[in-house]
Structures are given as structure tokens and as C-alpha cells.
C-alpha positions in Angstrom: -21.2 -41.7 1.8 -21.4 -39.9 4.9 -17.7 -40.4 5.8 -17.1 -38.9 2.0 -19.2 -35.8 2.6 -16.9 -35.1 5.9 -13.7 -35.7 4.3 -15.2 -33.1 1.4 -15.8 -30.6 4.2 -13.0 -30.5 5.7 -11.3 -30.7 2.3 -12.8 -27.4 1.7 -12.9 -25.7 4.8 -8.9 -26.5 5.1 -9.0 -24.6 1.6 -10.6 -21.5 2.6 -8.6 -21.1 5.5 -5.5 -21.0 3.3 -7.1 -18.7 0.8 -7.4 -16.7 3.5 -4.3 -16.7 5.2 -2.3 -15.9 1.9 -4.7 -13.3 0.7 -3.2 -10.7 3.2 0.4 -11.4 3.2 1.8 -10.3 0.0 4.3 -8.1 0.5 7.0 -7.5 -1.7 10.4 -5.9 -1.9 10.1 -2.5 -4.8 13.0 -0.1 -5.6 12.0 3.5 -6.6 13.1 2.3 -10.2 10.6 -0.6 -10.2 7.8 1.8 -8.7 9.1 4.5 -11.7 8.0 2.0 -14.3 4.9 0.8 -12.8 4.0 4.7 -12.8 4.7 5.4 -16.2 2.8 1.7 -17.2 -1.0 3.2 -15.5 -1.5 5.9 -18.0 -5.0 7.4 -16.7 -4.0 6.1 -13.0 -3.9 8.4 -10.2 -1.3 6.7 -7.8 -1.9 7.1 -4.3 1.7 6.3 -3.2 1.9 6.5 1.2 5.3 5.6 3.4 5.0 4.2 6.5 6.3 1.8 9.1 4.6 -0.7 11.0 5.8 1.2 14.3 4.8 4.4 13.4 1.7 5.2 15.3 0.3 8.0 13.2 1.3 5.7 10.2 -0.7 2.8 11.4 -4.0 5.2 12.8 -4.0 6.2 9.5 -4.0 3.2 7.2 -7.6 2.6 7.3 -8.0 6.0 5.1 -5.8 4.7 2.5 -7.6 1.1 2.6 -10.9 3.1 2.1 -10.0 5.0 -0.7 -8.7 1.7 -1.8 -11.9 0.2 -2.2 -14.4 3.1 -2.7 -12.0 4.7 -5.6 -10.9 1.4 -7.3 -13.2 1.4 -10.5 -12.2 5.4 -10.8 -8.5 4.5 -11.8 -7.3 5.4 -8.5 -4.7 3.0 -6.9 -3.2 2.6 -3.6 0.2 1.5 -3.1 1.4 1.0 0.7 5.5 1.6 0.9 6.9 0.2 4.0 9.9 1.9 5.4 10.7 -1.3 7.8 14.0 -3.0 7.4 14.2 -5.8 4.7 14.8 -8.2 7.3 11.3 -7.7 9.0 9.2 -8.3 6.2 8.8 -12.0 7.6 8.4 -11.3 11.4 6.9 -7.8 11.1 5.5 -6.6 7.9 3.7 -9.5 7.2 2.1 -10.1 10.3 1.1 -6.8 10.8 -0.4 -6.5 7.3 -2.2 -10.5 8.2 -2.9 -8.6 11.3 -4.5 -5.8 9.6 -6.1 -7.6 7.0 -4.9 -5.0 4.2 -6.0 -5.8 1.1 -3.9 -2.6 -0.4 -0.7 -3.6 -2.3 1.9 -3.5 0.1 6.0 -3.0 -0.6 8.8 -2.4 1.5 11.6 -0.1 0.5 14.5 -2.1 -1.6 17.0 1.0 -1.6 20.8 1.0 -0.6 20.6 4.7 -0.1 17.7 6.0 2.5 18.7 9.4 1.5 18.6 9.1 -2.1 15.5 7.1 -1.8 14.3 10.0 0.1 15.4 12.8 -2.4 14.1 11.0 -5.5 10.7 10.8 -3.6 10.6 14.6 -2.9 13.5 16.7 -2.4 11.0 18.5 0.2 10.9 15.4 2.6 12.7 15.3 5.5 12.4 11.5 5.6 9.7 11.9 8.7 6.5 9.2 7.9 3.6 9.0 7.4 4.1 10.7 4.3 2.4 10.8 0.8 2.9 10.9 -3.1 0.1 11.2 -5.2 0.8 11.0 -9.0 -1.1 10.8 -11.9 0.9 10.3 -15.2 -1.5 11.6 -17.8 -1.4 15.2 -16.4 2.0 14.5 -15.4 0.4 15.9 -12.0 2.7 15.1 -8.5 2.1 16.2 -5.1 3.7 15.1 -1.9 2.5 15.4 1.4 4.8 14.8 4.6 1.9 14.6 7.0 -1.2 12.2 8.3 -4.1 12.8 6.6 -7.6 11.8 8.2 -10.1 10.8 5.7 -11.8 13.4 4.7 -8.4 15.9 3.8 -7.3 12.7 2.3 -10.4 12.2 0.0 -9.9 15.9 -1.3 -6.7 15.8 -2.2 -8.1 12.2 -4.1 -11.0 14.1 -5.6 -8.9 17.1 -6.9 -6.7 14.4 -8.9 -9.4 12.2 -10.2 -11.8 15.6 -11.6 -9.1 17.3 -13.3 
């Protein structure tokens, strides 16, 4: 009995240790056309929609704003979606390590886009491409504001709150 009640342990603690490790690293590949739809699919959603890179320092000093609204603004409609401007090819070594690293539990995407510049314009054709930068869109008012700047939390919950009471 006692050598079943050790094999059931580490049954389960090997269990929760892979829960865990999977429960950060989600990270996807998303084309501007795929976000597009998803928009247009969260009808009373305000989309908090932020570029970054994983080395972008004012990106990455940031991210704990976004992950905050994330969880403090979830049962108001409000969702956060993390874009990653890092190469395709470093979602394996970079992305997902950094985002393991991180413990983000936002969803996180990296660019799939042949065109930087017309992945750029189609996001605003006010961006310069510089990062962090920062859509916010809400489809029932039809309502869309970009920001190409770091917020710190409390300009970032404003902007959040002017969204969510209209």
C-alpha cells in the first residue's frame, strides 16, 4: 500500500508539473486576416491588441500592465491579445521561453505577415512600425484607437475605462 500511495504521488506531482509547463507556452502564429475575424467574432469585446518584441525593453517593462488589465478586466469583456513582432523562426527558442519565463497568461501571437510594411499600414497608417505600440478596438461602437507608445498602468487603464463606459 505504501509503495502505491508513492507511485500515486509522484504520478500526480509529475502531472502538475506538466500542466504547468504547457500553461504558459502557447503561442501561436496570427495573420492580420485571422486577427480581422476574431475582431468582428467578440461583438461587445473591447480588444486590447499590443505589439511587442521580446528584446524590446520598454515592450517587456511594460507587459505586466497589459497582464493586469488581463485579469482585473476579464469578466468586463475586455481582452488582451499580445502580438509578437519576433521572427517566426524564434517562437521556439525566444518567444516561448520568454513568455514560460514570464509566466504570461495573456494570449500570445507572433506576426504571420509576408509584408512588415503592409502589416504595419493595415494596423494604422499612423505607425511608424516603432514598438511598444497599441490597438484598442471595440466592434460594437466600431470604436479604434492606436497608440505608438508605452503606457504605464494607470494611462493604460484610462484609455481601458473610456472604452469599456461608453
Amino acid at each position: 500500500m505504501k509503495g502505491y500511495c508513492k507511485f500515486k504521488s509522484i504520478i500526480l506531482i509529475l502531472a502538475l508539473i506538466f500542466c504547468y509547463s504547457i500553461s504558459f507556452a502557447q503561442v501561436e502564429l496570427l495573420s492580420f486576416k485571422q486577427l480581422e475575424s476574431r475582431l468582428k467574432k467578440g461583438k461587445d469585446t473591447t480588444f486590447v491588441i499590443n505589439m511587442w518584441a521580446t528584446w524590446c525593453a520598454p515592450c517587456v517593462e511594460e507587459l505586466p500592465h497589459f497582464e493586469k488589465i488581463n485579469d482585473i478586466y476579464n469578466n468586463k469583456k475586455v481582452k488582451v491579445i499580445l502580438w509578437s513582432l519576433d521572427f517566426k523562426s524564434k517562437i521556439e527558442t525566444e518567444v516561448i521561453p520568454f513568455v514560460e519565463r514570464k509566466k504570461l497568461l495573456s494570449e500570445v501571437f507572433v506576426v504571420n505577415e509576408k509584408s512588415q510594411q503592409d502589416f504595419i499600414d493595415k494596423i494604422s497608417k499612423d505607425w511608424s512600425g516603432a514598438i511598444p505600440a497599441t490597438l484598442i478596438y471595440q466592434n460594437s461602437t466600431k470604436r479604434r484607437e492606436f497608440y505608438e507608445k508605452e503606457f504605464n498602468y494607470n494611462e493604460l487603464e484610462q484609455v481601458i475605462k473610456s472604452f469599456i463606459q461608453h
